[in-house]
C-alpha positions in Angstrom: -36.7 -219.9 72.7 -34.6 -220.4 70.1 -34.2 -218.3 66.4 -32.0 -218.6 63.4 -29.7 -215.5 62.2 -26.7 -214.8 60.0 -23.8 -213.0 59.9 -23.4 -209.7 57.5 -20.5 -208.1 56.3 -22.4 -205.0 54.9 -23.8 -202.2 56.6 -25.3 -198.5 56.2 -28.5 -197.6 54.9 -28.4 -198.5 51.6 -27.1 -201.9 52.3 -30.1 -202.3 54.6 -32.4 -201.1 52.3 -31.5 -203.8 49.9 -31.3 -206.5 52.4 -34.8 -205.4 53.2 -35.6 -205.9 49.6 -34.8 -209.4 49.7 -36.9 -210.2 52.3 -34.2 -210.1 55.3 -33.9 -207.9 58.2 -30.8 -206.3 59.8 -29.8 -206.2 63.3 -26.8 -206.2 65.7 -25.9 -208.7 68.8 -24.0 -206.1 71.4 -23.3 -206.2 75.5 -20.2 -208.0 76.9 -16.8 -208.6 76.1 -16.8 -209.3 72.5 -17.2 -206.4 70.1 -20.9 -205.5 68.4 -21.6 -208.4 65.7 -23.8 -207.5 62.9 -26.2 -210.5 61.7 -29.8 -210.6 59.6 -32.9 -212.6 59.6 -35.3 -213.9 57.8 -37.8 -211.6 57.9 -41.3 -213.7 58.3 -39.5 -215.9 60.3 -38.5 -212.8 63.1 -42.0 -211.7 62.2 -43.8 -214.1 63.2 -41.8 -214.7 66.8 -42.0 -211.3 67.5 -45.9 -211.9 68.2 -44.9 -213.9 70.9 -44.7 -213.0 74.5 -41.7 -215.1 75.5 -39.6 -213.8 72.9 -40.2 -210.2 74.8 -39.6 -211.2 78.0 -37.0 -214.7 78.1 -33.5 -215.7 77.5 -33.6 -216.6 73.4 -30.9 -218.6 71.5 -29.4 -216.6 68.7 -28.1 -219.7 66.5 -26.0 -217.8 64.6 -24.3 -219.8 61.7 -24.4 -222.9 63.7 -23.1 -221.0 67.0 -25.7 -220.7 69.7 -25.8 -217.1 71.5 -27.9 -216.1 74.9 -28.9 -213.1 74.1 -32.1 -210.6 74.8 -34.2 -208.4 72.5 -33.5 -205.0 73.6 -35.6 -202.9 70.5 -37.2 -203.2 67.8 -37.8 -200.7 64.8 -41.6 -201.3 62.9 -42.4 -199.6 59.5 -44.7 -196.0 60.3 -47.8 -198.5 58.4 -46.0 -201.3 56.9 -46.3 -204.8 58.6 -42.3 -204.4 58.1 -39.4 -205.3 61.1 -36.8 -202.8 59.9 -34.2 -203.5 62.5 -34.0 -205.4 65.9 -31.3 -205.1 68.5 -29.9 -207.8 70.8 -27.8 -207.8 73.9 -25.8 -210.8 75.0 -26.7 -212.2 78.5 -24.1 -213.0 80.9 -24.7 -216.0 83.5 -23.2 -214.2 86.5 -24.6 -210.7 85.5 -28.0 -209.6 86.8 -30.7 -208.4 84.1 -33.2 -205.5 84.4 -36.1 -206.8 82.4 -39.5 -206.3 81.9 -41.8 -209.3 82.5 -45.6 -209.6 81.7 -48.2 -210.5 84.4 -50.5 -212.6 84.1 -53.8 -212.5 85.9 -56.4 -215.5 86.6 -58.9 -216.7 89.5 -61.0 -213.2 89.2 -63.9 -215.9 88.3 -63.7 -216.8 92.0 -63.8 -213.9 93.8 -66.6 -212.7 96.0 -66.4 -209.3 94.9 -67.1 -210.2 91.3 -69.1 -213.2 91.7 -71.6 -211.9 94.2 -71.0 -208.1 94.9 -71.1 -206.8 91.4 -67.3 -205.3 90.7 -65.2 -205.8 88.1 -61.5 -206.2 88.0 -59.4 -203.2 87.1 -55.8 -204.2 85.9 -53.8 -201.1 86.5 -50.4 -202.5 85.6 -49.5 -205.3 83.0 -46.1 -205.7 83.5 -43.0 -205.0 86.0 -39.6 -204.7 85.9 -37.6 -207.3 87.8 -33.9 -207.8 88.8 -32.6 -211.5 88.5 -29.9 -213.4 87.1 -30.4 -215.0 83.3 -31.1 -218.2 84.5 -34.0 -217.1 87.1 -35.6 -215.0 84.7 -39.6 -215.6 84.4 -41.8 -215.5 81.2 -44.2 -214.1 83.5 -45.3 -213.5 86.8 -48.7 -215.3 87.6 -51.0 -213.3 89.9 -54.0 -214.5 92.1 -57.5 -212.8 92.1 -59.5 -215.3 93.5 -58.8 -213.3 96.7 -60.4 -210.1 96.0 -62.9 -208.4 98.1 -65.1 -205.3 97.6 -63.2 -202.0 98.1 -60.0 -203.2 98.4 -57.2 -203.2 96.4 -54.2 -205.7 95.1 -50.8 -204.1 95.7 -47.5 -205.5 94.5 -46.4 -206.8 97.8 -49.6 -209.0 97.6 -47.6 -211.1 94.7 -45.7 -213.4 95.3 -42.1 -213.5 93.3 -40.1 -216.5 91.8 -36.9 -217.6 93.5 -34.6 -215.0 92.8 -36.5 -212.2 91.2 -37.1 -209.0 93.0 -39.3 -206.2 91.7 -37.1 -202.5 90.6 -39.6 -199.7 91.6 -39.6 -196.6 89.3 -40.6 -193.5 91.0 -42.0 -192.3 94.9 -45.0 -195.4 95.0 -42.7 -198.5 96.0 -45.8 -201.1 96.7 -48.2 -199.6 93.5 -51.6 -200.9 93.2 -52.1 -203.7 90.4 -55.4 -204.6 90.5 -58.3 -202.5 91.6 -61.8 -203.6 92.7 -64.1 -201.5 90.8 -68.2 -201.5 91.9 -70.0 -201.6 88.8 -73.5 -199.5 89.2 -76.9 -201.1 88.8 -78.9 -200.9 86.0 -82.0 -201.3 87.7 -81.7 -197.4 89.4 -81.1 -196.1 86.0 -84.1 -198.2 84.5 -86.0 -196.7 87.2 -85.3 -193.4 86.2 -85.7 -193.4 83.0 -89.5 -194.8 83.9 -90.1 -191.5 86.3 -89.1 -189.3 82.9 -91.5 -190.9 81.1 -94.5 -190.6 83.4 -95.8 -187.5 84.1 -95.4 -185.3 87.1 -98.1 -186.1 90.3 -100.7 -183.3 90.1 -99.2 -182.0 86.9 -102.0 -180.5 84.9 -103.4 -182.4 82.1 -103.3 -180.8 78.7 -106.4 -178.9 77.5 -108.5 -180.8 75.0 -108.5 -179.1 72.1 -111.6 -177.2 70.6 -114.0 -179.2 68.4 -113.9 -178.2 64.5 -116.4 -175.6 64.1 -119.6 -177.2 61.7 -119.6 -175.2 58.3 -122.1 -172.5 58.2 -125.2 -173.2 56.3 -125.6 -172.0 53.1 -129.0 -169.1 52.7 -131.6 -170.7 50.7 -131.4 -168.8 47.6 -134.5 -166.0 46.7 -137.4 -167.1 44.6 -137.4 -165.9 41.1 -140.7 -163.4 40.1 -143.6 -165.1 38.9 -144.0 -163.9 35.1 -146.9 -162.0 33.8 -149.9 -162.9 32.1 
């Protein structure tokens, strides 16, 4: 992959700051024999390959000023909420000098396994990426890994993926062979749908609730006493 960058003479913080200004980013190209080289980009330009995977994980082709540079992105500085690239580091890449690099796994075939197909699991990625050991030239974009063979409580370990020519996996703590992918039995929902129907009913031999009392009939009124007849 292949990005333009330029050389600059300035550098500090206020002479980033207005680079920034005009839209450019700063950097630095470092590693090897030659002494670190400050260069800048444009900025939407290193934005917008910064949003793709190989330029994380690949050889890229500083061109900088016409001169074409193998070099690697080692780190990049973001704004705290900005969508702004403050500063991106680059190492150059020797030929006959192995790389430690990180390199992104990708996972298809889970479509085709029995365990998801027919058993009801899901697949559980548990690592996305690994860090490899391999000369410049053998380094993948990725490492493509096969779930099509996946069975119900098992588990994918590394040493179940298969490596390109020349790259070998760099373990990072005790676990040498970790797990990748784990099968992962998803529970019925016809048990909890049950359930749910044995709340709702009422208890066997549960007693039914009394019926309440009829409203009592208003008392009838005393026919009212008859007047005196008058006298003659």
């Amino acid at each position: 992959m292949k990005i333009a960058a330029f050389e600059r003479s300035k550098q500090g913080t206020g002479a980033s700051r207005r680079l920034r200004i005009t839209g450019r980013t700063p950097g630095i190209l470092y590693g090897g024999l030659n002494q670190p080289q400050l260069i800048e980009f444009d900025h939407n330009t290193l934005w917008h390959a910064l949003k793709k995977e190989a330029f994380h994980a690949s050889v890229l082709s500083l061109d900088i000023d016409g001169t074409e540079h193998p070099a690697l992105l080692r780190d990049v500085q973001m704004h705290p909420f900005k969508q702004l690239v403050l500063h991106v580091d680059f190492q150059r890449v020797d030929a006959s000098t192995k790389l430690h690099m990180k390199v992104p796994l990708h996972f298809s075939g889970d479509e085709n396994s029995q365990a998801i197909k027919t058993e009801g699991c899901i697949a559980n990625h548990v690592i996305s990426e690994i860090e490899v050991l391999c000369l410049p030239a053998d380094l993948p974009e990725f490492i493509k890994v096969d779930l099509s063979g996946l069975k119900k409580g098992a588990s994918l370990h590394l040493s179940d993926i298969a490596m390109p020519k020349g790259v070998t996996y760099v373990p990072h703590g005790g676990d040498k062979n970790p797990v990748v992918v784990s099968v992962v039995v998803v529970a019925s929902a016809e048990p909890v749908a049950e359930a749910a129907a044995a709340d709702a009913a009422p208890a066997k031999g549960a007693a039914k609730p009394a019926a309440k009392p009829a409203a009592k009939a208003p008392a009838a009124k005393a026919p009212a006493a008859a007047k005196p007849a008058a006298k003659k």
